[in-house]
N, C-alpha and C positions, 0 to 999 in steps of 0.2 A: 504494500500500500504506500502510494507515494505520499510527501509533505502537502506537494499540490490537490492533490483529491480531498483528503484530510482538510487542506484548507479550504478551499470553494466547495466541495462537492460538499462533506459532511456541515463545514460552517453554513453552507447556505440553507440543505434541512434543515438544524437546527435554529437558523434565524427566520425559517417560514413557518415552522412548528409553534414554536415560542407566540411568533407574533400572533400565528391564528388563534393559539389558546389568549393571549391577551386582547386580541379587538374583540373575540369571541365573549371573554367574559365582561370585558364593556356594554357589547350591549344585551348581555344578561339583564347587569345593573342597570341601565336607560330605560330600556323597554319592557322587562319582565318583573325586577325586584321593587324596581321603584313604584311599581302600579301596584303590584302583591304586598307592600309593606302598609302602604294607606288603606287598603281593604282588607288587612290583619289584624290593623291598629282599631278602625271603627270597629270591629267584632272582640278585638281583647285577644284576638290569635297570633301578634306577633311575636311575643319570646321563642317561640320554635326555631324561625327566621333570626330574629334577631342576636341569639346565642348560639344555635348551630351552622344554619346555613351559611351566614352571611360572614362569620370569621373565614372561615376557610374557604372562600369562594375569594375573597382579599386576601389572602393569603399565595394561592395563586396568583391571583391579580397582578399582584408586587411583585412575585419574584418573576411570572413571565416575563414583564415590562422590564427585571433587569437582564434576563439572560437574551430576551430581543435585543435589547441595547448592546450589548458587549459583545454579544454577535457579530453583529452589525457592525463595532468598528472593527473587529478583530476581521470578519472581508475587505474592510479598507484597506485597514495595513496602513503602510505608511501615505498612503494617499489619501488619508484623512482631513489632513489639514486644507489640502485640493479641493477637497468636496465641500468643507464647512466653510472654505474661506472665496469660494466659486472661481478658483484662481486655472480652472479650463473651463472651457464651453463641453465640454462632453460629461463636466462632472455638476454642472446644475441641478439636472434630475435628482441624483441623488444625494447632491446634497441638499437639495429642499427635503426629500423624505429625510436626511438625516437630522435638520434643524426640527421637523415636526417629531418625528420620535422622539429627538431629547428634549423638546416643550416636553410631550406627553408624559414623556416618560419622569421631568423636575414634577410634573403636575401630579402622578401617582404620589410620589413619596412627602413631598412639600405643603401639597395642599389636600389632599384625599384620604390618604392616609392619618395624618395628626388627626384632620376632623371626624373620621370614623372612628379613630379609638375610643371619641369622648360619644359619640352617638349611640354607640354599641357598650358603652359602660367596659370597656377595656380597660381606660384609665379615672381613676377620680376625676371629675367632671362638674361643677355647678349647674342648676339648671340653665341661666342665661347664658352660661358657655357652650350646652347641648341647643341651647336654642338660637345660639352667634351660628353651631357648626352647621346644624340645618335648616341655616338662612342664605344667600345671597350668593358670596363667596364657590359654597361647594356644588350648588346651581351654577353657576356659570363656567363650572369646571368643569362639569359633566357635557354642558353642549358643547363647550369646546373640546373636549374628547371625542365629540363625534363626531365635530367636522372633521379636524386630525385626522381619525382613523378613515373617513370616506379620502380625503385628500392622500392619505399613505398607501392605499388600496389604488386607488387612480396612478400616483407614482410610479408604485409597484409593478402593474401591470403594461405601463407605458412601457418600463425597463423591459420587461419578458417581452410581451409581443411584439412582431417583426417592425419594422415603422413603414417599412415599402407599403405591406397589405394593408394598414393601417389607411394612409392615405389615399389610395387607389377605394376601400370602400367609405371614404368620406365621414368615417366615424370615429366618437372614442371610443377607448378601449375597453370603459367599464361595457356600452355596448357590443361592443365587438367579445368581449367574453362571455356577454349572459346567450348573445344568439350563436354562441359556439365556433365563430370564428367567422360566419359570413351576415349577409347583410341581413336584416329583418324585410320580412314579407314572406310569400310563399312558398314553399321548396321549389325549387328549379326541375 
């Protein structure tokens, strides 16, 4: 097994693994828990959620967001700094996906995390502090997690698919991968 396989083949599964289990449980939390937490709470049923589920679903959360991350620069390499500082034109693309992961990714640990620990009673917590974390702040953290994550998706995919076919069907790529590579409309 060479260094090189090792490094792009294996790094790059594991930086599309990582990431999927991390957009994935993003929007767990946007779209499934956040709607399930407010109709546990009116019923009195959320400790289940609130003590089981939701630790360890953040738990993952965090550590995908870091090992996507260090993935990711560990495929840079030393052309890291190329990317992050857009010092080629061929390294834009990713380096915009790489400024939007490490938003996303300061935004896990910085702002999502501290305020789940006091939301979830992980750490001593006042109620006006539980009630700062489940205000303002961690909303707007959350949609910005999912533009990100649409915008990393869109990157991502621009990078894999070809850019000739791209052009020739006059489309993006998020559409060009839902209708499976050719154009929408009828079968031919």
């Amino acid at each position: 097994m060479s260094v090189e396989f090792v490094h792009y083949g294996v790094g790059r599964w594991v930086h599309i693994l990582a990431g999927v289990m991390w957009v994935g449980l993003l929007y767990y939390f946007n779209f499934v828990q956040a709607a399930a937490m407010k109709d546990a709470q009116a019923d009195g049923t959320a400790a289940g959620i609130a003590k089981h589920i939701a630790p360890r679903a953040l738990f993952y959360f965090r550590w995908a967001a870091v090992l996507t991350w260090f993935a990711g620069m560990w495929l840079l390499g030393d052309k890291a700094d190329e990317a992050f500082l857009f010092k080629e034109r061929a390294y834009v693309p990713i380096g915009v996906g790489a400024w939007l992961g490490t938003i996303m990714f300061v935004n896990v640990w910085a702002i999502i995390w501290p305020n789940q620990k006091k939301i979830l009673g992980l750490v001593p917590a006042s109620e006006e502090e539980k009630s700062r974390a489940l205000g303002h702040v961690p909303r707007l953290a959350a949609e910005r997690r999912a533009f990100h994550a649409d915008a990393l998706l869109h990157v991502r995919l621009r990078r894999a698919l070809p850019h000739r076919r791209l052009r020739r069907l006059k489309a993006s790529p998020l559409s060009v991968a839902a209708w499976g590579g050719r154009k929408p409309g009828p079968p031919p």
